[in-house]
C-alpha positions as CSV (number, residue, x, y, z in Angstrom):
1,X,61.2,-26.4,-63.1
2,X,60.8,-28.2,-59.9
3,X,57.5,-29.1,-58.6
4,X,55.8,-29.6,-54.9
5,X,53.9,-32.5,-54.6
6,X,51.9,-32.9,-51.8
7,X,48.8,-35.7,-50.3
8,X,50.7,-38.4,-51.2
9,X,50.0,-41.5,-50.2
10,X,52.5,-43.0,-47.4
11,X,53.3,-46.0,-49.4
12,X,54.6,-43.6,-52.8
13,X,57.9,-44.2,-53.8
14,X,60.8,-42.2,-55.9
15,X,60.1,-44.8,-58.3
16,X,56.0,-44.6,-58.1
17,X,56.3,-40.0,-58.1
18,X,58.6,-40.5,-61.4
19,X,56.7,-43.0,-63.3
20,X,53.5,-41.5,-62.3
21,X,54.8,-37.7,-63.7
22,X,56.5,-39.6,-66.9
23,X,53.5,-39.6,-68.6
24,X,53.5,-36.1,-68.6
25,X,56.7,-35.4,-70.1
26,X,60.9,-35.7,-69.5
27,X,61.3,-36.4,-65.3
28,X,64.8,-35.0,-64.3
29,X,64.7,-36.1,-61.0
30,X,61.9,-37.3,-58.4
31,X,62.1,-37.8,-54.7
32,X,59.8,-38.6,-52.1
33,X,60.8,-36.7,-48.5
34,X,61.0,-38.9,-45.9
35,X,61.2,-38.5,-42.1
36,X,65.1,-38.5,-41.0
37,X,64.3,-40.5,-37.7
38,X,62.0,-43.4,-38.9
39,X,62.3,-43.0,-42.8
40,X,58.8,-43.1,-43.4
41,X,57.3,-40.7,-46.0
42,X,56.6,-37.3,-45.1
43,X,53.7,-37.4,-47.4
44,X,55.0,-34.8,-50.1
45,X,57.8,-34.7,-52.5
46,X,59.2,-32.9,-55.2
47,X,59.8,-33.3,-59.1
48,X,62.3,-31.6,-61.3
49,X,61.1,-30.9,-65.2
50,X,61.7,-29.5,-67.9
51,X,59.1,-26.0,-68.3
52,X,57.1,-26.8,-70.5
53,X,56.5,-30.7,-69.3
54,X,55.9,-29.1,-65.4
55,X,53.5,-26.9,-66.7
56,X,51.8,-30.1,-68.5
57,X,52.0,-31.9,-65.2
58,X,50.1,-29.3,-63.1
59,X,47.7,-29.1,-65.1
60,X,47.1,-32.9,-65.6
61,X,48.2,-33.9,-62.2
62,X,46.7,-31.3,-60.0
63,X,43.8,-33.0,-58.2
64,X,44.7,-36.3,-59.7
65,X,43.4,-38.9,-57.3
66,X,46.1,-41.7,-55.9
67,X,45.0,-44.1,-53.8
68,X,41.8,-41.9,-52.6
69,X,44.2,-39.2,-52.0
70,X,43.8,-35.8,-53.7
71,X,47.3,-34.9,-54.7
72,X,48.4,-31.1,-54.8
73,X,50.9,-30.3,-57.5
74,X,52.9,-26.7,-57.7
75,X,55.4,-24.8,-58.6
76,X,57.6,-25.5,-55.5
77,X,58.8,-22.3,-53.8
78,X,62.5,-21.9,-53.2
79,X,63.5,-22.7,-49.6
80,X,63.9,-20.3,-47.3
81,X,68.0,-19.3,-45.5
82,X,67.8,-21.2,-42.0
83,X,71.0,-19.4,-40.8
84,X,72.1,-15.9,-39.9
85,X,73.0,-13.9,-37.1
86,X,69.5,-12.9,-37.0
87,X,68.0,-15.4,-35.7
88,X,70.3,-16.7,-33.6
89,X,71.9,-19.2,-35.9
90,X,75.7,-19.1,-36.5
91,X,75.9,-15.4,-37.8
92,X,79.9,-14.9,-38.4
93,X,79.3,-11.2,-36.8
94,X,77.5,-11.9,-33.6
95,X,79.1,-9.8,-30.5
């Protein structure tokens, strides 16, 4: 299951978001999002889990305080399409 983190601090690291959501249970992967211009932190991330460990995590982790931040942990929704002829953006079918 992969997981929305979001509040974080600006100084978090991948490191810091996967040692912090160990003690929870198995991390598969953990990754601080980061600004593609400066590469600073863009103050949220995302963990991948195992089910059962995710579910552990929210509820541990959910308004878990880090650094005097109030960090919000989810389910993370699946991204949205960006493309299609729709809305303007490379549709194979456009006129």
């Amino acid at each position: 299951m992969k997981l929305y983190v979001g509040n974080l601090p600006w100084s978090t690291t991948d490191g810091d978001l996967e040692s912090l959501f160990g003690s929870c249970g198995e991390v598969i992967s953990a990754r601080v999002i980061t600004d593609r211009d400066t590469g600073r932190s863009r103050g949220f991330g995302f963990v991948e889990m195992p089910n059962a460990d995710a579910q552990k995590a929210i509820s541990e982790l959910n308004g878990h305080s880090l650094e005097s931040r109030e960090l919000r942990v989810n389910e993370a929704n699946e991204p949205k399409s960006r493309g299609g002829a729709g809305r303007g953006g490379g549709g194979r079918d456009r006129w």
